[in-house]
C-alpha positions in Angstrom: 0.0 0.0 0.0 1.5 3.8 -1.0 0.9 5.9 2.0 1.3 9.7 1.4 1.8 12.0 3.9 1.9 16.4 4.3 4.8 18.1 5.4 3.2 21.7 5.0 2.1 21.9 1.6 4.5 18.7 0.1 3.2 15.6 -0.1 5.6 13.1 0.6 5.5 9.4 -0.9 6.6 6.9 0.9 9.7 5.4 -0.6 10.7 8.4 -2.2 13.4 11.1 -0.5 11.9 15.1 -0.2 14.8 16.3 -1.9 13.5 14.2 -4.7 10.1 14.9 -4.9 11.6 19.1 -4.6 13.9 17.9 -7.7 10.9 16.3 -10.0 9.3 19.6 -8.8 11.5 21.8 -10.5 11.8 19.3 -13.3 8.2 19.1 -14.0 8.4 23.5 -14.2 11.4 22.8 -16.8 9.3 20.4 -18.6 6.1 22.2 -18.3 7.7 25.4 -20.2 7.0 27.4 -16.6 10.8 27.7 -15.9 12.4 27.8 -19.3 15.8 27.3 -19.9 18.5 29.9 -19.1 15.7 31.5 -16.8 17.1 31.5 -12.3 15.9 28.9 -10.7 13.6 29.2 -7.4 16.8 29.4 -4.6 16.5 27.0 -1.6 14.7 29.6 0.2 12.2 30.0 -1.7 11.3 26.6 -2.1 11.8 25.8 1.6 9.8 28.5 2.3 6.9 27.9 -0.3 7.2 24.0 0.8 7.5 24.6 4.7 10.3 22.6 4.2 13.7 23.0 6.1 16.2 24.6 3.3 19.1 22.5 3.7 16.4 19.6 2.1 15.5 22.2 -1.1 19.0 22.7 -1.3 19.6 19.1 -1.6 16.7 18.7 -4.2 18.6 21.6 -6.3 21.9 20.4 -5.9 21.3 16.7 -7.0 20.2 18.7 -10.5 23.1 20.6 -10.4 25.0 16.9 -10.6 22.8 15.7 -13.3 23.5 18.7 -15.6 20.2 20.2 -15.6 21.1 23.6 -13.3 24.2 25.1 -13.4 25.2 27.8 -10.9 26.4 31.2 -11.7 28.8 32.5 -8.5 26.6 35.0 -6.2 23.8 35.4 -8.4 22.1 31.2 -8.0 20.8 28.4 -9.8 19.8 28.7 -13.8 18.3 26.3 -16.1 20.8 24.7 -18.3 20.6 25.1 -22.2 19.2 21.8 -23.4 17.6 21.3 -20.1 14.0 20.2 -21.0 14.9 18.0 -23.9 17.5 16.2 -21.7 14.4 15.7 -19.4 12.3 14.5 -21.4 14.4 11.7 -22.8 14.8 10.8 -19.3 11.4 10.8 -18.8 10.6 8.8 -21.6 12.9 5.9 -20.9 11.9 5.9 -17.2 8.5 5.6 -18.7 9.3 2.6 -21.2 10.8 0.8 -18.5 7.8 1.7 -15.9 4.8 0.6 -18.0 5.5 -0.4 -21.2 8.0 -3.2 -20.7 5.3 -4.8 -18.2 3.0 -3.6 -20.8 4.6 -5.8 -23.4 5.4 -8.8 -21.0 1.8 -9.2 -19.7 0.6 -8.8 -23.6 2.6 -11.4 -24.6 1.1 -13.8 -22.0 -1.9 -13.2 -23.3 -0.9 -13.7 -27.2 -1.7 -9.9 -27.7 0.0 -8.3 -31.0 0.7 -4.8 -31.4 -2.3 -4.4 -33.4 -4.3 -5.2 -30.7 -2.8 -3.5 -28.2 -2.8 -0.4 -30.6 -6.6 -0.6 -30.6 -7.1 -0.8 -27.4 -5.0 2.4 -26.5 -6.9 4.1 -28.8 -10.2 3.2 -27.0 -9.2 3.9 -23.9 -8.0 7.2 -25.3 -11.3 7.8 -26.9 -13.1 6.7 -24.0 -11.2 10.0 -21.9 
């Protein structure tokens, strides 16, 4: 069972750090267009403070995309979105999302002597059906 629980205004999944969830946050603005690339980045405090989270966790969150290449850090003035940023993110997305549900997507069709034909129809009824 996935228990969530508030810490002020996050809501924290079980299983998965906060200063993950503040990362995917800022991802998901990067993806959405909301924080385009080049563009500062919310600082720690602001996120922490927006959060009611303790800033040493938002820093974490910013500084684990600073690793991965998607923020870079310009000296005294913060945290700005890296060229390339949101297509970087999506291909990460997209893989996380083959591997997520379509693989078991796939494995449980071929159980059950699905083709791709078939499978095809059926997204597009569900999609339909929205």
């Amino acid at each position: 069972m996935n228990h969530a629980t508030r810490e002020g205004d996050v809501v924290l999944e079980d299983g998965k750090a906060l200063f993950l969830q503040i990362a995917e946050m800022v991802e998901n603005s990067i993806i959405d267009g909301s924080l385009p690339e080049e563009e500062q980045a919310p600082s720690s405090n602001e996120l922490a403070a927006f959060h009611r989270i303790n800033p040493a966790t938002a820093a974490k969150g910013l500084n684990q995309l600073v690793t991965d290449g998607i923020l870079y850090k310009k000296r005294g003035i913060g945290l700005f979105v890296t060229q390339g940023a949101r297509d970087a993110l999506r291909l990460r997305r997209r893989d996380r999302f083959a591997r997520q549900y379509i693989d078991p997507l796939v494995a449980e069709a071929d159980k059950l002597g699905l083709d791709i034909d078939e499978i095809k129809t059926m997204l597009e009824q569900r999609e339909g059906a929205r």
